[in-house]
PATI-275324 format. One record per residue (C-alpha): residue number from 1; residue in one letter; z, y, x negated. Coordinates in pm, whole numbers. Layout:
<pt n="NUM" res="A" Z="Z" Y="Y" X="X"/>
...
This chain:
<pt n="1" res="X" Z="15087" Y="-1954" X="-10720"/>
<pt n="2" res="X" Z="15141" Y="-1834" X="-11064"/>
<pt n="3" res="X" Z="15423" Y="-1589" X="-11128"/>
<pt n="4" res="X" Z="15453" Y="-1381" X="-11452"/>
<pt n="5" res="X" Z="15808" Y="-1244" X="-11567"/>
<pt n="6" res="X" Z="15845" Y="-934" X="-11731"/>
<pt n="7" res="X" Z="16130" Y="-874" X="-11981"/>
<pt n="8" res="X" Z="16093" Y="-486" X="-11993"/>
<pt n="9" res="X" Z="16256" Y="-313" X="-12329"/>
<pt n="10" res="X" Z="16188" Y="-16" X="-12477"/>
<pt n="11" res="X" Z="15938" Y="-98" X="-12781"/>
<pt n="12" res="X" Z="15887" Y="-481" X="-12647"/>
<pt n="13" res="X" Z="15851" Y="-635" X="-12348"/>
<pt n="14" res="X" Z="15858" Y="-1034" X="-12346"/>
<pt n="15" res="X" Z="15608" Y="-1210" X="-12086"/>
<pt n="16" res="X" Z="15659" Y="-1513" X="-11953"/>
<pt n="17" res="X" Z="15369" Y="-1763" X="-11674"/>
<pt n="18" res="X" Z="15435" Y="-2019" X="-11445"/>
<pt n="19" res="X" Z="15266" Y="-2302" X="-11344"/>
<pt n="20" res="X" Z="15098" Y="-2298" X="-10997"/>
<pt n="21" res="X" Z="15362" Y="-2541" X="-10871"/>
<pt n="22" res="X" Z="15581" Y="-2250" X="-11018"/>
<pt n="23" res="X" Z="15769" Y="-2556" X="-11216"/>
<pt n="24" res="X" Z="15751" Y="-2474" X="-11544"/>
<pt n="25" res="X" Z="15779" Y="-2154" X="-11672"/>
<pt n="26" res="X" Z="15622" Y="-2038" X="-12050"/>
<pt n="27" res="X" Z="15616" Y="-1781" X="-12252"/>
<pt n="28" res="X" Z="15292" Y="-1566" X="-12316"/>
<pt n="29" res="X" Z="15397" Y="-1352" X="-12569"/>
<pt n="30" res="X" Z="15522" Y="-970" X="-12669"/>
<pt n="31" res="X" Z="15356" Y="-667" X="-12596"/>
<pt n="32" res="X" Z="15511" Y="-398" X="-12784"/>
<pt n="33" res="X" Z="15419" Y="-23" X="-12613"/>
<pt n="34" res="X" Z="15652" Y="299" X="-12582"/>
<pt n="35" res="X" Z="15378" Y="436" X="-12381"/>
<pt n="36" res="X" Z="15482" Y="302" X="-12001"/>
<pt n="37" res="X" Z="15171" Y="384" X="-11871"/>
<pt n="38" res="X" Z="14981" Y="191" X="-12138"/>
<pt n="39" res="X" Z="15262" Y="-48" X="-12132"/>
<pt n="40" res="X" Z="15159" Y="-87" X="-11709"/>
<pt n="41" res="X" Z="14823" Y="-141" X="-11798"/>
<pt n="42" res="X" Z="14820" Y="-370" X="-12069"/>
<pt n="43" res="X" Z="15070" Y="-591" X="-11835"/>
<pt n="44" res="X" Z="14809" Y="-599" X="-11559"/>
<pt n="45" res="X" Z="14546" Y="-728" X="-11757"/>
<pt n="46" res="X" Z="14772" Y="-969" X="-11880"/>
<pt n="47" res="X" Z="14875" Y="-1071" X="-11544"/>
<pt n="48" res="X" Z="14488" Y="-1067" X="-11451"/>
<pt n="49" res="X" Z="14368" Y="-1285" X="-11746"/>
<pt n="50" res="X" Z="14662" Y="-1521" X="-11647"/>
<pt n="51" res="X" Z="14553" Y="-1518" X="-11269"/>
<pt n="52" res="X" Z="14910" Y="-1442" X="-11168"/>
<pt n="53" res="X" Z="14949" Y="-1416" X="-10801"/>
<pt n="54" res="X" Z="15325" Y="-1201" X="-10824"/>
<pt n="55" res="X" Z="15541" Y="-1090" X="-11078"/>
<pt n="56" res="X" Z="15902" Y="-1036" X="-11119"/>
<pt n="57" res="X" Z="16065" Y="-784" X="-11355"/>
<pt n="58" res="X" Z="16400" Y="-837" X="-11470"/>
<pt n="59" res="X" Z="16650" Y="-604" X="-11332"/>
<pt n="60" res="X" Z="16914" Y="-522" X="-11605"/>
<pt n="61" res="X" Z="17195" Y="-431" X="-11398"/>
<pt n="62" res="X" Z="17577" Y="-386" X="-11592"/>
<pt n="63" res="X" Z="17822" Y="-612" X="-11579"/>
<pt n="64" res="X" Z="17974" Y="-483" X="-11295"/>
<pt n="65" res="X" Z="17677" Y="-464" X="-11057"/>
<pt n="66" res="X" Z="17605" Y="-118" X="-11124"/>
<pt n="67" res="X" Z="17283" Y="43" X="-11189"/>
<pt n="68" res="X" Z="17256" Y="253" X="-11500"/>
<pt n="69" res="X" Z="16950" Y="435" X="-11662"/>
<pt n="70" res="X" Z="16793" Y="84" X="-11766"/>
<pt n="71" res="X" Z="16782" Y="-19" X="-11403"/>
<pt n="72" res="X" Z="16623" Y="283" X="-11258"/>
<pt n="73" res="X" Z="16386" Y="229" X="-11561"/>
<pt n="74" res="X" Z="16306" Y="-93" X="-11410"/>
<pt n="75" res="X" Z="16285" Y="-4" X="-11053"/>
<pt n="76" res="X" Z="16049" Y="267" X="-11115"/>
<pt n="77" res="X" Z="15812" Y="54" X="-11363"/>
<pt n="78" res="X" Z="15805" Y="-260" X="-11096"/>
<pt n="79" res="X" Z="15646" Y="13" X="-10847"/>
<pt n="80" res="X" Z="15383" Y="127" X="-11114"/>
<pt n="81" res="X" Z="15324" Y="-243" X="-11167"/>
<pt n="82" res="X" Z="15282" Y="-310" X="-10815"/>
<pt n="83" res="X" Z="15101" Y="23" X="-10748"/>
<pt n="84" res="X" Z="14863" Y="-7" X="-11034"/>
<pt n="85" res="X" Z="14859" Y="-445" X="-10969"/>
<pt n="86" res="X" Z="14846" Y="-478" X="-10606"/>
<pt n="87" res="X" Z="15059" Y="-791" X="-10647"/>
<pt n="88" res="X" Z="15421" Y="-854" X="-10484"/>
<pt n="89" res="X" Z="15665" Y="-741" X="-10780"/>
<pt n="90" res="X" Z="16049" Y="-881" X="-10756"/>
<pt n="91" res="X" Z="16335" Y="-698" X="-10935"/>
<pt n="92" res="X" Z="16567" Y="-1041" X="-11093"/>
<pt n="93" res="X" Z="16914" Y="-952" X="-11210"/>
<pt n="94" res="X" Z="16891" Y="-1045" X="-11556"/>
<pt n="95" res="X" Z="17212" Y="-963" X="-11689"/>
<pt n="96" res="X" Z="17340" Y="-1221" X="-11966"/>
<pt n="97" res="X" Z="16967" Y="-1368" X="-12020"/>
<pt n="98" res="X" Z="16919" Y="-1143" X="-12376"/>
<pt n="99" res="X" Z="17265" Y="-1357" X="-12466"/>
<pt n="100" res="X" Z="17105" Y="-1675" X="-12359"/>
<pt n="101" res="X" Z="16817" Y="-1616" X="-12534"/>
<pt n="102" res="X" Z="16982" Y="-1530" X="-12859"/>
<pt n="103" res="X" Z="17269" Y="-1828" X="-12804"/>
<pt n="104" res="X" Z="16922" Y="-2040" X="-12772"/>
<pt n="105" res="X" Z="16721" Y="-1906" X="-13024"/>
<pt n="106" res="X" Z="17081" Y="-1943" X="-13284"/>
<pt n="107" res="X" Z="17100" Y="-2310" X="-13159"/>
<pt n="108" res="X" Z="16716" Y="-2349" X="-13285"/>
<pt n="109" res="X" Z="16813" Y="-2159" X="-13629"/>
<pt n="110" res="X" Z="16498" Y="-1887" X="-13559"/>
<pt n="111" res="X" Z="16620" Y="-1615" X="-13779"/>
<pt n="112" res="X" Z="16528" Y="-1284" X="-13909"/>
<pt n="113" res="X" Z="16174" Y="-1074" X="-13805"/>
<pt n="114" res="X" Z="16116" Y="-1441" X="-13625"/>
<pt n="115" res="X" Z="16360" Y="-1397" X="-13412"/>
<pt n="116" res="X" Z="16307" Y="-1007" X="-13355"/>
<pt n="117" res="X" Z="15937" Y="-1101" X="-13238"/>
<pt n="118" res="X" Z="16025" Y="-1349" X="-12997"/>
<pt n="119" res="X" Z="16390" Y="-1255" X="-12847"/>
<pt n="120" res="X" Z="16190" Y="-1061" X="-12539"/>
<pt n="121" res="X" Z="15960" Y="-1352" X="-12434"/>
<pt n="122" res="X" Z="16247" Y="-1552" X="-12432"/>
<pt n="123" res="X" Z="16382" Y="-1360" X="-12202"/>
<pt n="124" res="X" Z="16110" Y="-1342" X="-12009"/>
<pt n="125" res="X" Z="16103" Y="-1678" X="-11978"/>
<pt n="126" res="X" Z="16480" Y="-1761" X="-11873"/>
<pt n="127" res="X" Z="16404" Y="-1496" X="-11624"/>
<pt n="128" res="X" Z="16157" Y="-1652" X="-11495"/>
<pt n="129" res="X" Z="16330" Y="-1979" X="-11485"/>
<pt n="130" res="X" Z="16602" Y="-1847" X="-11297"/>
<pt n="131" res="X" Z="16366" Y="-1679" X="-11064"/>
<pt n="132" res="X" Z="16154" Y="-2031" X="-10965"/>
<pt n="133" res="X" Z="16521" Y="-2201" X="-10900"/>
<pt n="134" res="X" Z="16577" Y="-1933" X="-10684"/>
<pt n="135" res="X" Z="16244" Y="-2016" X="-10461"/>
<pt n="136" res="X" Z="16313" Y="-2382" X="-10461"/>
């Protein structure tokens, strides 16, 4: 089954697909929305035109477990997903993957605007990575 990851921010959120042997994990691109409603919508047709089967959202918890605004954020947007979706959503701690994805994207030399547009789907995808492990 194909999984999508969603790298919720608050102007961008990175999306990331799976292969059906939910072995690979790639990204799909940005979608950038204030609007969470809009942002819901334009995720499920993304998740439709990808034929994803679940999704995960990443969960960005603090770094000492805690939940703070950006977490109930998440919470309540996974249940719009899966409300407005009708797929399985998962919540994936995702604390230190915006670091990985910068420490990657620095080790690639992306730079400037470059880097701006694609630091979310990068994200997206290490969540996702981490999220197939977890199911293996």
């Amino acid at each position: 089954m194909k999984i999508m990851a969603v790298d919720l921010g608050l102007v961008r959120t990175g999306l990331a697909i799976s292969d059906e042997l939910e072995l690979l994990a790639s990204p799909i691109g940005t979608v950038t929305e204030r609007d969470l409603n809009v942002l819901a919508s334009k995720i499920a047709a993304a998740a439709d035109a990808h034929g994803a089967g679940a999704l995960v959202v990443g969960l960005p918890r603090n770094m000492d477990g805690s939940k703070g605004e950006s977490a109930e954020r998440a919470e309540a947007f996974a249940e719009q997903l899966r409300t407005l979706t009708g797929l399985p959503v998962s919540l994936w701690d995702e604390r230190l993957t915006t670091v990985s994805a910068i420490g990657y994207l620095n080790e690639t030399n992306v730079r400037g605007k470059k880097r701006k547009a694609i630091v979310d789907t990068v994200s997206a995808t290490i969540i996702l990575e981490d999220y197939l492990k977890s199911r293996r």
